[in-house]
N, C-alpha and C positions, 0 to 999 in steps of 0.2 A: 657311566651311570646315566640312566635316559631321567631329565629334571620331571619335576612332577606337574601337573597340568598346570596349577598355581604361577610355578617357575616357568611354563612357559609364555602365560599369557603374560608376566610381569615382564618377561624380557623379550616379546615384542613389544610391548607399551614402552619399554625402553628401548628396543632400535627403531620406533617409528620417530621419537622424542627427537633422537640423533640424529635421524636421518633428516626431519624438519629444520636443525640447524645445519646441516650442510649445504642444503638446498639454500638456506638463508643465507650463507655466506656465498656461496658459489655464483645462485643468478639460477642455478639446473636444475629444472624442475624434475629430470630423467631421473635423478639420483632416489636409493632409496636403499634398503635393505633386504638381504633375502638367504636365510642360512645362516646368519651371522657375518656377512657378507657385505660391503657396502659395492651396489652395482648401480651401471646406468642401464636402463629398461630392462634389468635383471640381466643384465649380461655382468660376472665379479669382476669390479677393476684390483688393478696389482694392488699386492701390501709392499709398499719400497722397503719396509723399515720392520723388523722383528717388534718394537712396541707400538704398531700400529694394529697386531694381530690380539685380540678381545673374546672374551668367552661370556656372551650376554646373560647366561644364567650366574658364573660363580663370581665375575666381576665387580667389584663398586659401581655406582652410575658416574663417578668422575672420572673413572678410569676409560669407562665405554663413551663418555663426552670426547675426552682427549683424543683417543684413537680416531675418533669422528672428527674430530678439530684437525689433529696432522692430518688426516687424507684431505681434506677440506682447502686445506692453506697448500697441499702440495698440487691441487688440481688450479690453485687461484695463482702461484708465484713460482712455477715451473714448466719452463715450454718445455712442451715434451720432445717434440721433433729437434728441437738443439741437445735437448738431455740424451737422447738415443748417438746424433752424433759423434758427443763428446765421450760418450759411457766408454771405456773398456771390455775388451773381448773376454779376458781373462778370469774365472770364474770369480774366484776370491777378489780378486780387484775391483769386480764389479759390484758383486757384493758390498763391501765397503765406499763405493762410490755411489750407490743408490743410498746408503744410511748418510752420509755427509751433506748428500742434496736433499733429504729431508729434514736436516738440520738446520741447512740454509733458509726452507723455508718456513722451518717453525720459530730463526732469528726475525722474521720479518714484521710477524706478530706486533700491532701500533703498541705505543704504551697506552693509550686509551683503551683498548681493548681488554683489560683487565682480567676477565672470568675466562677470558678464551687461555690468557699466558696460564693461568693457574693450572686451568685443564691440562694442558701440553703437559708443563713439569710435571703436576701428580702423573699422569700417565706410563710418562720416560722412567719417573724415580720407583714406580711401581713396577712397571716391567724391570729397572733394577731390580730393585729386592726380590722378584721370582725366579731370577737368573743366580743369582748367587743364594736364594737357597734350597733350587735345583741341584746344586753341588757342579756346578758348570763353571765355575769360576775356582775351584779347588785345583786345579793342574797347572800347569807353567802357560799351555796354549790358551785355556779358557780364560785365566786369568789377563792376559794381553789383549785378547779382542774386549772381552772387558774394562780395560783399563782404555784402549785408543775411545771405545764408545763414551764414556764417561768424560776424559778431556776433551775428545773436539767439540762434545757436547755444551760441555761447559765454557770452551775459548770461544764459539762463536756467537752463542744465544746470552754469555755473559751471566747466567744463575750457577753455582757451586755444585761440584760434582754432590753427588749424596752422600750424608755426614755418615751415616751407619757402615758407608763401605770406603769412607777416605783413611783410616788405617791399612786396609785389605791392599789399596793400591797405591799406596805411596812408594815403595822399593820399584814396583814396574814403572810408575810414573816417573821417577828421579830417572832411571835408565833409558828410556825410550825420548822423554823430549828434548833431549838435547841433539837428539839424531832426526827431529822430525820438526826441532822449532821454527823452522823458516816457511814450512806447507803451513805450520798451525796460523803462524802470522796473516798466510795467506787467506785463508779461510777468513779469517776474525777478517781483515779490509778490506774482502771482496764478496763478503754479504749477499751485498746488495745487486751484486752484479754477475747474475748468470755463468757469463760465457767467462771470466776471467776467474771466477771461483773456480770454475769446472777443471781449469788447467793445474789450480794449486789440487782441488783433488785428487784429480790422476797422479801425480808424483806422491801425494801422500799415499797414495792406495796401495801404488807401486811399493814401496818404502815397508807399508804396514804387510805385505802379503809377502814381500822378502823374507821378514823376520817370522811370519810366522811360517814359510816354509821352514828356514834354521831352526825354528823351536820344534817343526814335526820331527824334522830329520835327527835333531839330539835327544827326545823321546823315545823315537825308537831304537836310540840306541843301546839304553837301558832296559831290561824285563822287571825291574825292581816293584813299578807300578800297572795293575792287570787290567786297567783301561785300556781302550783305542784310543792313540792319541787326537784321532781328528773327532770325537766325542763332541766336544766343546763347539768344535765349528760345525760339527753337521746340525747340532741342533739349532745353534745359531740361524743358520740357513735354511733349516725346516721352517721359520716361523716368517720369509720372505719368498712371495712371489713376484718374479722383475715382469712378467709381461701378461702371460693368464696365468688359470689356475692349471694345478699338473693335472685333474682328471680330464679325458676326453669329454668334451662339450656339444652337447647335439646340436645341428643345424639352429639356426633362431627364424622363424618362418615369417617370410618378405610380408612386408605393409607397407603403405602407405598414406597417401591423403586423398580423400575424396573432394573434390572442390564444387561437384556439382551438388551432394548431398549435404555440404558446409552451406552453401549460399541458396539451396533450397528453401522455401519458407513453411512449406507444407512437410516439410521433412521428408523420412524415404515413402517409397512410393510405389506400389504395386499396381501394375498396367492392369491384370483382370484374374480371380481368384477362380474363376466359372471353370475352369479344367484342373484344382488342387484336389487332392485325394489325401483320404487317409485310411491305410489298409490294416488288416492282417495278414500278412504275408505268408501265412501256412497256409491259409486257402487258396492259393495260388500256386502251391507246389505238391504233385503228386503225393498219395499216400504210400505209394513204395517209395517213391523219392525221397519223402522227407525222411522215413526209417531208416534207410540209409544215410541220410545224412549223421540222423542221430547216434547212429552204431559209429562210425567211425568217428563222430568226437566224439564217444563214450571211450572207443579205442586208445584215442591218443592223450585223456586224460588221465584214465586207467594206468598208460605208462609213467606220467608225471610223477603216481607217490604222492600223491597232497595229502594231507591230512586234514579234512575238512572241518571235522568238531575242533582241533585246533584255531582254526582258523575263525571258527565261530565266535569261539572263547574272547578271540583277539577284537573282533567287532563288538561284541558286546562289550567287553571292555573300555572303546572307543565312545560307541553310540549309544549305547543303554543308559538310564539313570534309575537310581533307585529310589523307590519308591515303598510305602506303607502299604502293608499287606498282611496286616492283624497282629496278635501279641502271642509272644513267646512264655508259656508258664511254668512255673518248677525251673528258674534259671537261678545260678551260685552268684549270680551280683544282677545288678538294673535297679529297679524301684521296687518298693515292697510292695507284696501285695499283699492286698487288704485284706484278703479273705482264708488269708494264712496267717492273722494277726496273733490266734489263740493258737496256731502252732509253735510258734516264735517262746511263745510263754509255755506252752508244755516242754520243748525239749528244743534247747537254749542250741545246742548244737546242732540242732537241722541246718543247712544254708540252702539250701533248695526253698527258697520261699520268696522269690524275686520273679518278675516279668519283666521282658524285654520289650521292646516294638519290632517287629519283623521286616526287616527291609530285601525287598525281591527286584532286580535288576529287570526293565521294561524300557523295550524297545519305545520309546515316544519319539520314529523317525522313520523317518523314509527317505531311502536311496533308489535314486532313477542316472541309468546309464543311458545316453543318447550317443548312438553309431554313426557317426559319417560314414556313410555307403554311398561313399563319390568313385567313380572308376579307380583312381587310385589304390585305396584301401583294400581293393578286389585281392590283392599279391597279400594281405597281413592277415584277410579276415579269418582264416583261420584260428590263429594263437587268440583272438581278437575276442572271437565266438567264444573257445576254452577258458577266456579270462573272465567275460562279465556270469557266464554259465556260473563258472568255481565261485566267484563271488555271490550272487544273487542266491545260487545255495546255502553259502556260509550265513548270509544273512538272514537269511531264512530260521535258518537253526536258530540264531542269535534274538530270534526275537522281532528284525527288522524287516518292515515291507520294503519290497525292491520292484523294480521296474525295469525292463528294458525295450529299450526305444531305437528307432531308427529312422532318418530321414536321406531322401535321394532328392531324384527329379523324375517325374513319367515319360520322360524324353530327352534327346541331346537334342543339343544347338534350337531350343525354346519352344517346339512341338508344337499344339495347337494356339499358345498364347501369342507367341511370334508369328504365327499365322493370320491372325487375328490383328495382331498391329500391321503387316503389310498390309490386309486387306483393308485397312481405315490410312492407308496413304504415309506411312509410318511417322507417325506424331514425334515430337519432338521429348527426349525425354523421358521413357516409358516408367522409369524404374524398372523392377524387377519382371524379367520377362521369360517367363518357362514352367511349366506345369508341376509345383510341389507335390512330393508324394514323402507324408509322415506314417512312419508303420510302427506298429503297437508287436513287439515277440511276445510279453508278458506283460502283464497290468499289474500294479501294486496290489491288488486284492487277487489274484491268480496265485496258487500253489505252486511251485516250482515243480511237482512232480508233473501234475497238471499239463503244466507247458513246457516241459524237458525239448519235446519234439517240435512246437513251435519254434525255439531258443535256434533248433538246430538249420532254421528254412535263413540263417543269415548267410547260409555256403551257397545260396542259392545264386547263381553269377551274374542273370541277367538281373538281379535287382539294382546293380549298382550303376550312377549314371552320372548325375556332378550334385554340387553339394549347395544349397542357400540356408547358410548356418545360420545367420541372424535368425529367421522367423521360426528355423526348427528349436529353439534355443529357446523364443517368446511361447510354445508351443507346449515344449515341455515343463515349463514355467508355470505355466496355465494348468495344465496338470497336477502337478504339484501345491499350485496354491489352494486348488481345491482339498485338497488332503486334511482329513482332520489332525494329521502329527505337527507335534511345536517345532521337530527340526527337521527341515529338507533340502537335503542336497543333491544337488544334479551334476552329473561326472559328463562330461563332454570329450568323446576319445575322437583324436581323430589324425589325422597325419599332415596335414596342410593348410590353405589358407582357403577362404570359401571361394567358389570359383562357379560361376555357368557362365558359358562362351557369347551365349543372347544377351543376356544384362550386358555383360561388359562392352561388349561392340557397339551395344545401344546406348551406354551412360558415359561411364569412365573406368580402368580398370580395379580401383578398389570401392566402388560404388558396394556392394556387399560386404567387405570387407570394414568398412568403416559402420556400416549399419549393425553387424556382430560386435563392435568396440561398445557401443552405445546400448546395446541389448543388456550387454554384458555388466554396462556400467550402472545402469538404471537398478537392475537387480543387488548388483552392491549396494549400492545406495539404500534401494528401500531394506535392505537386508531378508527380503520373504524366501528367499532361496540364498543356497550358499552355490552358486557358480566355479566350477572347478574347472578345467583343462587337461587330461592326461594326452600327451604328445605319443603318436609311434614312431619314434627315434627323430622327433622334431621338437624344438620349444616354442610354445604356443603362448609364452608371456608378454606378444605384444596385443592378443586380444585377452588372456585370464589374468588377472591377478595372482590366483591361485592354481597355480601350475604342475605337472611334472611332468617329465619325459620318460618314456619306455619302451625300452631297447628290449626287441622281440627278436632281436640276432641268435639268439642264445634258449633253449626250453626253458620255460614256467619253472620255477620252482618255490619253494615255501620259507624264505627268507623275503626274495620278491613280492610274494603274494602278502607278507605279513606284513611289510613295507606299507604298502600298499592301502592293506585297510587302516592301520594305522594314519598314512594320511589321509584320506576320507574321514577318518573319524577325529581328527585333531580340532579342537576349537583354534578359531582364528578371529583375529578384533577387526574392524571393518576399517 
């Protein structure tokens, strides 16, 4: 079930809360949340531990503290590089050997630390109670991995297994620690100590994956019960990743530090603007050429199947608010109305004598798509073209001004401005060195049918040359804040990192790069634009906040596409 706007703003305000005390515990400023996810620069770090795994909408907030406290304390009192060492190969062993070193280091916990111990246990004892009444602890196997969780739990951090389920495992328990009590020992006196704990874990791990092969192996021995026996453990293990997450993960796109633009005082710097442009791009390309361009992305849209008033429905949904747009009269409930007062009293059983207020869905926004048309993008812009086309469409219908934008450069390796600094002796310094070129396909007041054939001059090849994202970025900004709509956001598609070959040889090589972080951050800050990042098959979250990646391996389709506007159109807290 997708939570409702309400649930979702409530449960970022609650992982940013968490994510503020990790950082606080930790010293890591990288840390933070994204997906439900606790990541460093949004890349997801592992969950060692099935009650570290949290669902921010249906959750308690002590529950979602906890899970933020054990990653927290397992990033603060776990070397990882000895942890990998010591870990086991063995699936199931491993498994259990990553849940006993987070045990370890949620025993570490000061006792001064009060709110934090609480957190952990509500946490643990919560993710108990979902496990047993999942019905996951109902068989012979679920019941064992259940029960070893609950004592080590209990022998090492020294709080009482949970009282609601110490009947449930008393029989497993009396059976099991008498074969396992010299690892438990081990655990409880080696705490404190890493490398020598690690040793009693692998022998209990060992011990604990024995038994519950024998307990797979005499389950299936029976047909009496029409479960799978491994039920218990596969779920178990669904809710634990040892290293990343199982989906493939797109590249995260290289950055750095600018040191010459940190110790700048004048901040960034533009050698000379006298050769920047800003075009219409369909003027520049033949009138049979651009119709051909348009027929054939009309072609290969045509094959997609989109259903576009679908998709309309879906942005409006998104981005529209409603709004008063007169009264409703002769309605069976609302407010009376007045002037049906003497109908009421002639015949007692009319109900039609109410008026509503009329509320009609109104676009109050504007979306503007800005194209990186760096050589690179040359190989995507196709599907690239068919995407913001489909979208700026849908919008359209939905109510919403849309825009799309495009920025290059009028030259490789820095044209006349690089020309321009040799010939003054090349000064020291230049900043930004190569001839901007920002192109307008559509204006936010432009009709989409209008400019169908503009949209199409972005196949156009020789447009593309390198990219100086920050100022396109300040650019479209400016744009935008002109706009009379209360909500504007700017979609930044692009595949890379910003790059012209002249700045960099003349500054440093993230001199651009770092000037797009601060572009990017300023407009968060002020919040007059909502700054976005869609990646083509890159993650761009170490310049957007607000990111996603978009794998154009594969045709467009309308799950995608619904994706899609759905995050464009998602409120987000700053």
């Amino acid at each position: 079930m997708i939570p409702s706007r309400e649930a979702q703003r409530m449960g970022a305000r609650r992982e940013a809360l968490c994510a503020a005390a990790v950082r606080a515990l930790t010293g890591d400023a990288a840390l933070h949340y994204r997906g439900g996810r606790l990541c460093r620069k949004l890349r997801p770090l592992p969950l060692h531990a099935p009650h570290l795994r949290c669902n921010p909408y249906e959750d308690d907030f002590e529950s979602l503290r906890g899970a933020a406290d054990g990653a927290a304390v397992r990033l603060m009192y776990s070397d990882a590089v000895l942890h990998r060492q010591m870990c086991p190969d063995a699936p199931i062993e491993r498994l259990l050997f990553e849940l006993f070193e987070q045990v370890r280091c949620e025993a570490h916990v000061l006792p001064a630390m009060r709110g934090l111990a609480h957190n952990l246990r509500h946490r643990f004892e919560a993710w108990s109670r979902a496990y047993c009444s999942a019905g996951l602890a109902d068989d012979h196997l679920g019941i064992l991995i259940y029960t070893v969780a609950q004592v080590v739990w209990s022998r090492v951090t020294g709080w009482p297994v949970l009282e609601e389920t110490q009947d449930l495992i008393e029989a497993t328990r009396a059976g099991i620690v008498p074969t396992i009590g010299v690892q438990l020992a081990g655990l409880r006196k080696h705490r404190l100590d890493q490398r020598a704990y690690a040793h009693d874990a692998r022998a209990l791990a060992r011990r604990v994956a024995a038994m519950l092969n024998d307990a797979r192996a005499a389950t299936s021995m029976t047909n009496d019960d029409p479960r799978n026996p491994d039920d218990a453990l596969t779920s178990f293990s669904l809710w634990v990743d040892f290293d990343e997450p199982d989906e493939d993960l797109p590249a995260l796109a290289l950055s750095g530090e600018s040191r010459l633009l940190g110790e700048a005082e004048d901040g960034y710097r533009i050698y000379t603007t006298q050769f920047d442009s800003e075009i219409r791009p369909a003027t520049r390309v033949r009138e049979a050429l651009l119709r051909e361009y348009r027929e054939r992305l009309d072609e290969r849209i045509a094959a997609l199947g989109i259903n576009v008033p679908r998709l309309a429905r879906v942005f409006q949904a998104a981005l529209a608010v409603p709004q008063s747009d007169g009264w409703s009269f002769g309605e069976e409930d609302g407010r009376i109305d007045g002037r049906r007062l003497a109908q009421v009293v002639s015949s007692p059983a009319e109900r039609r004598v109410f008026t509503r207020e009329r509320l009609r869905p109104r676009g109050d926004c504007v979306v503007s798509f800005l194209i990186d048309c760096s050589g690179s993008m040359k190989a995507h812009i196709e599907p690239v073209a068919m995407l913001v086309d489909i979208l700026a469409r849908a919008g359209e219908l939905a109510g919403i001004a849309t825009e799309v934008l495009g920025f290059t450069t009028s030259a490789w390796n820095g044209g006349r401005a690089r020309q321009d600094w040799l010939a003054h002796g090349r000064p020291r310094h230049p900043g930004r060195l190569n001839e901007t070129c920002h192109m307008v396909f559509k204006g936010a007041d432009d009709r989409w049918r209008r400019k169908r054939e503009d949209i199409a001059a972005l196949l156009k090849a020789d447009l593309f040359r390198e990219g100086v994202d920050g100022e396109a970025v300040e650019w479209a900004c400016r744009r935008l804040t002109a706009r009379p709509e209360a909500r504007r956001i700017l979609v930044v598609i692009s595949d890379g990192s910003p790059m012209d070959t002249s700045t960099a040889q003349a500054n440093d090589a993230f001199y651009l790069d770092n000037h797009l972080k601060d572009v990017v951050a300023r407009h968060d800050t002020l919040r007059d634009v909502a700054v976005m990042g869609l990646g083509v098959g890159l993650d761009l979250s170490p310049y957007y906040r607000h990111c996603k990646a978009l794998d154009l391996s594969e045709p467009l389709d309308m799950p995608q596409l619904v994706g899609l506007a759905q995050w464009i159109g998602g409120r987000r807290s700053s």
